[in-house]
C-alpha positions as CSV (number, residue, x, y, z in Angstrom):
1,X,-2.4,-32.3,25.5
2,X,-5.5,-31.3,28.3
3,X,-6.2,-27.8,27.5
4,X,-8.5,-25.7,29.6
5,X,-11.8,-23.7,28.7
6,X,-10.0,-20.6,28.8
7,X,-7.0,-21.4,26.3
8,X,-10.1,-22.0,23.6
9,X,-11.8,-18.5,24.4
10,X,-9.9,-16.6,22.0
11,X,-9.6,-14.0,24.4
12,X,-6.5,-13.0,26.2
13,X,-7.6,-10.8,28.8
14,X,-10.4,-13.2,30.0
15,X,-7.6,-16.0,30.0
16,X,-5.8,-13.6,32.3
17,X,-8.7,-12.9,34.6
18,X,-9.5,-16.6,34.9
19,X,-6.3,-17.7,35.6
20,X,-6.1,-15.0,38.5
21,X,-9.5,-16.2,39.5
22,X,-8.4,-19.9,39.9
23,X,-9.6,-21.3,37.2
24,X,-6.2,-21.8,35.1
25,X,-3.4,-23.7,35.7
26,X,-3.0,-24.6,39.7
27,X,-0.2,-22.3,41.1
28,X,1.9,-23.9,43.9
29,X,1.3,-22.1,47.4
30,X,3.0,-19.0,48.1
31,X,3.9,-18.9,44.2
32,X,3.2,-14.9,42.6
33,X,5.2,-13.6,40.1
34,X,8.2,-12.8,41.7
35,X,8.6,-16.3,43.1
36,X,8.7,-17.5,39.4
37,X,11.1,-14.9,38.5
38,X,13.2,-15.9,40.8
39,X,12.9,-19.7,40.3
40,X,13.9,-19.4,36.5
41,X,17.1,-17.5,37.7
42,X,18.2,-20.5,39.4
43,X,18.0,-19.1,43.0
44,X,16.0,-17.8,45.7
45,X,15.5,-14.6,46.2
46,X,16.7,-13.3,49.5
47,X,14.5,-12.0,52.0
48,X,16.9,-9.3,52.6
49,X,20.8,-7.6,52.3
50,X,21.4,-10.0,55.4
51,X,20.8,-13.2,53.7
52,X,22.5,-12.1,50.6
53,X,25.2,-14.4,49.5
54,X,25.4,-14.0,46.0
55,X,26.5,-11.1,43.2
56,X,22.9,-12.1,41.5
57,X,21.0,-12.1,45.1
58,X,22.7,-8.4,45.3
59,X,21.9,-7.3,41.6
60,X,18.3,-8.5,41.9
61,X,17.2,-6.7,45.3
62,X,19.1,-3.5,44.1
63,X,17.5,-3.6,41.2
64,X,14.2,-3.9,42.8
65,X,15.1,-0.5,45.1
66,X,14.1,2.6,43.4
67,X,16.1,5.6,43.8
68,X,14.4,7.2,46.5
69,X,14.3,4.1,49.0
70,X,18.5,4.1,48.6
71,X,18.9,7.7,49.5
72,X,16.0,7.5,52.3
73,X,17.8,4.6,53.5
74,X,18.6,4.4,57.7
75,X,22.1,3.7,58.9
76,X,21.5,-0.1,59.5
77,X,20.3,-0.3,56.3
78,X,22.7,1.1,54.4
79,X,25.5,-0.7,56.3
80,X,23.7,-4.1,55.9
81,X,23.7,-3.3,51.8
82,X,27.8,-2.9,51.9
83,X,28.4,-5.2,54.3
84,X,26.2,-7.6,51.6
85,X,28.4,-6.0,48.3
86,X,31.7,-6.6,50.7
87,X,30.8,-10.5,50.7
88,X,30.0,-10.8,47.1
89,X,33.3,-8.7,46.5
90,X,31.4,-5.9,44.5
91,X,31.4,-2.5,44.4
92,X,30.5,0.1,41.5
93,X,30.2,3.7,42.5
94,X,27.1,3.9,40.1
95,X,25.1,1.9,42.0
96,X,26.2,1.9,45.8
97,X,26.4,5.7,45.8
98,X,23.1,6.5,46.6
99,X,23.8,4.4,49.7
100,X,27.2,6.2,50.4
101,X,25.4,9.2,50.2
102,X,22.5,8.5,52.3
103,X,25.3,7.1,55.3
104,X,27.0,10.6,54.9
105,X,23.4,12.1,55.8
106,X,23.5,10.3,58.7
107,X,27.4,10.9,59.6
108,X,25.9,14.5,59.3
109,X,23.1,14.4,61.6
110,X,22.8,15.2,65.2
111,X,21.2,12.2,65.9
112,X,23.9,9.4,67.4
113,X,25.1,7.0,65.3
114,X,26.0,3.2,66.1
115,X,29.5,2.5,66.4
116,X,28.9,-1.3,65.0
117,X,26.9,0.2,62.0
118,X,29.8,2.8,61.6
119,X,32.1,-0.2,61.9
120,X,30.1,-2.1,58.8
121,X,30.5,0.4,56.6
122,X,33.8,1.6,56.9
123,X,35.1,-1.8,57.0
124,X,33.0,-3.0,53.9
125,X,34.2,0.2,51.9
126,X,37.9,-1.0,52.8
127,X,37.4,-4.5,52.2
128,X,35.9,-3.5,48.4
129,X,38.6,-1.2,47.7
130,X,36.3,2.0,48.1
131,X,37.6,4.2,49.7
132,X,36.0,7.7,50.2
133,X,37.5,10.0,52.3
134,X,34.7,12.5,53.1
135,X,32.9,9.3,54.3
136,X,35.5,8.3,56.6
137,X,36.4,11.5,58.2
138,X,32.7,12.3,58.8
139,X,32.7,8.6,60.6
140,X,35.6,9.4,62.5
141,X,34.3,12.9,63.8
142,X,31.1,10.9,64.7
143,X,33.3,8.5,66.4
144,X,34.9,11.6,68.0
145,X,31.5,12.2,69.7
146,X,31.3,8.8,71.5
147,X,32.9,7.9,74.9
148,X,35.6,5.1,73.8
149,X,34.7,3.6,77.0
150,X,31.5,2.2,75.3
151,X,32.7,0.3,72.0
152,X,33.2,-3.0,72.2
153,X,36.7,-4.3,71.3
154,X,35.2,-6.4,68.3
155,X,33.5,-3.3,67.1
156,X,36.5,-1.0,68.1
157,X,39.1,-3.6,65.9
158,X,37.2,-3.8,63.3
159,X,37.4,0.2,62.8
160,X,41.0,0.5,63.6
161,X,41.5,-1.9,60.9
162,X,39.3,-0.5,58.5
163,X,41.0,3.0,58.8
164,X,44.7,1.7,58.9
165,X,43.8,-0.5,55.6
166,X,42.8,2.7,53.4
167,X,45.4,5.1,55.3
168,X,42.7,7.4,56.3
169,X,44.5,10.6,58.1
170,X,42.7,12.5,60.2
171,X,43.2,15.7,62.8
172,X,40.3,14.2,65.3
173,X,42.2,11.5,68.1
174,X,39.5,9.4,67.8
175,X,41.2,6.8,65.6
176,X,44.9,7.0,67.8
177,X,42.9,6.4,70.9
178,X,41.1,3.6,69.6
179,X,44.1,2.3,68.1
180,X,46.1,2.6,71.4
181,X,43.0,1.1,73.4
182,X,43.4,-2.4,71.1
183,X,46.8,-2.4,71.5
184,X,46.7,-2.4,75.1
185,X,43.9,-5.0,74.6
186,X,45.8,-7.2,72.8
187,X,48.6,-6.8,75.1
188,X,46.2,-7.8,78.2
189,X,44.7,-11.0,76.1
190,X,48.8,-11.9,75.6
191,X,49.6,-11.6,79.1
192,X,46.6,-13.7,79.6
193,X,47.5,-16.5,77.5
194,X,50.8,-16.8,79.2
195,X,49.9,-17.0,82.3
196,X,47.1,-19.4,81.5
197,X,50.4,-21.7,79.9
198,X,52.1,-21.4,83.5
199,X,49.2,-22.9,84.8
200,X,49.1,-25.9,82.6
201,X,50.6,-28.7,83.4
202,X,54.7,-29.8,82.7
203,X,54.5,-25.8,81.6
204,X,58.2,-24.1,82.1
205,X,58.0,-21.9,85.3
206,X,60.2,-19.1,83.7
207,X,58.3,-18.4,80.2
208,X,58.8,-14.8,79.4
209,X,55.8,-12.3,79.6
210,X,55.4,-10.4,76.3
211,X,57.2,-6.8,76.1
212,X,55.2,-5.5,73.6
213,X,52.9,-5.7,70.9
C-alpha cells in the first residue's frame, strides 16, 4: 500500500494542513466536504427546495437551515419549502412551523403578496393534510385585497381547490368569487369544446351545449 509523507509524520494536525494544502490524497474537482457527505448518502444534494425530489433531499437541506433563516424566510421561499414537503408527502409541525410562521408574517404585512405563492402554500398545506386555519383565513383576507381580475385561472383553481379540500369557512367573498369565476371558466372552456366538435368533420349538427357545470 503507497502511503504518503504525511501519513508517516505522526502528526495529525500537520496531516490535516497538508492534505488542505494539496499535498494529500488528490480530491476530485468541485469535491469539499459536503460533496462527500452527500455522495456517501447515496444522492446528490439539491441545489435548492425546487430540485427537491426526495424525503432525504428535504431532511438534509432543513437540516442544514438554522432557525433563524426559517423564520426570516420570504414568501417564495417559504412556499417553495412546502411545495417541496407536498411532493415528498411530508409534513411534521415540528419542523415546517417555523416556515408556517414566517408565511403568516407575510399574510400580515402590508406589503402585497403573490397570488401564485399564496396558491403554493395553501395548496401544499391541503395536499399534506395540514391544515391551519389562522393561515388560511389570513391568505384569504390577503386574497381579499387583490382585484380577481388579475389571477390567472391556473393560479385562481388551484386556490379554490385548496380551500374546498380542508373546508376552510370564511366571512371575506374572496373565496365564493373566485369559486364562481372558475365555474364560469369552466363553463366557457365546455362551450368551447362543443362547438369546436361541431366543427369537426361527420360531427352531429344538433349536439347539445352544456346547461351547467
Amino acid at each position: 500500500r503507497k502511503r504518503y509523507a504525511w501519513m508517516d509524520s505522526g502528526d495529525e494536525a500537520s496531516g490535516s494542513d497538508a492534505e488542505a494544502e494539496g499535498e494529500g490524497p488528490p480530491r476530485r474537482a468541485g469535491e469539499g466536504p459536503d460533496r462527500r457527505l452527500s455522495a456517501s448518502s447515496g444522492s446528490s444534494q439539491p441545489v435548492s427546495m425546487q430540485d427537491v425530489q426526495t424525503l432525504s433531499q428535504l431532511m438534509r437541506i432543513m437540516e442544514l437551515w438554522p432557525r433563524g433563516k426559517l423564520l426570516r424566510m420570504d414568501m417564495q421561499e417559504a412556499a417553495a419549502t412546502l411545495q417541496a414537503a407536498a411532493r415528498v408527502r411530508y409534513y411534521a409541525a415540528d419542523v415546517f412551523g417555523d416556515v408556517t410562521s414566517a408565511v403568516k408574517v407575510h399574510l400580515r404585512g402590508r406589503s402585497p403578496v403573490r397570488a401564485e405563492d399564496i396558491a403554493d402554500v395553501v395548496s401544499a398545506l391541503a395536499d399534506t393534510n395540514a391544515y391551519d386555519h389562522e393561515l388560511f383565513e389570513l391568505a384569504a383576507r390577503s386574497l381579499n385585497t387583490q382585484s380577481v381580475v388579475t389571477v390567472e385561472r391556473q393560479t385562481r383553481k388551484r386556490i379554490v381547490e385548496a380551500f374546498r379540500k380542508v373546508n376552510h369557512q370564511s366571512r371575506l367573498p374572496i373565496i365564493q368569487q373566485l369559486a364562481m369565476q372558475e365555474k364560469a371558466a369552466r363553463y366557457e372552456a365546455a362551450c368551447e369544446e362543443v362547438a369546436a366538435s361541431w366543427q369537426k368533420p361527420g360531427a352531429l349538427s344538433g349536439a347539445a351545449m352544456p346547461l351547467s357545470l
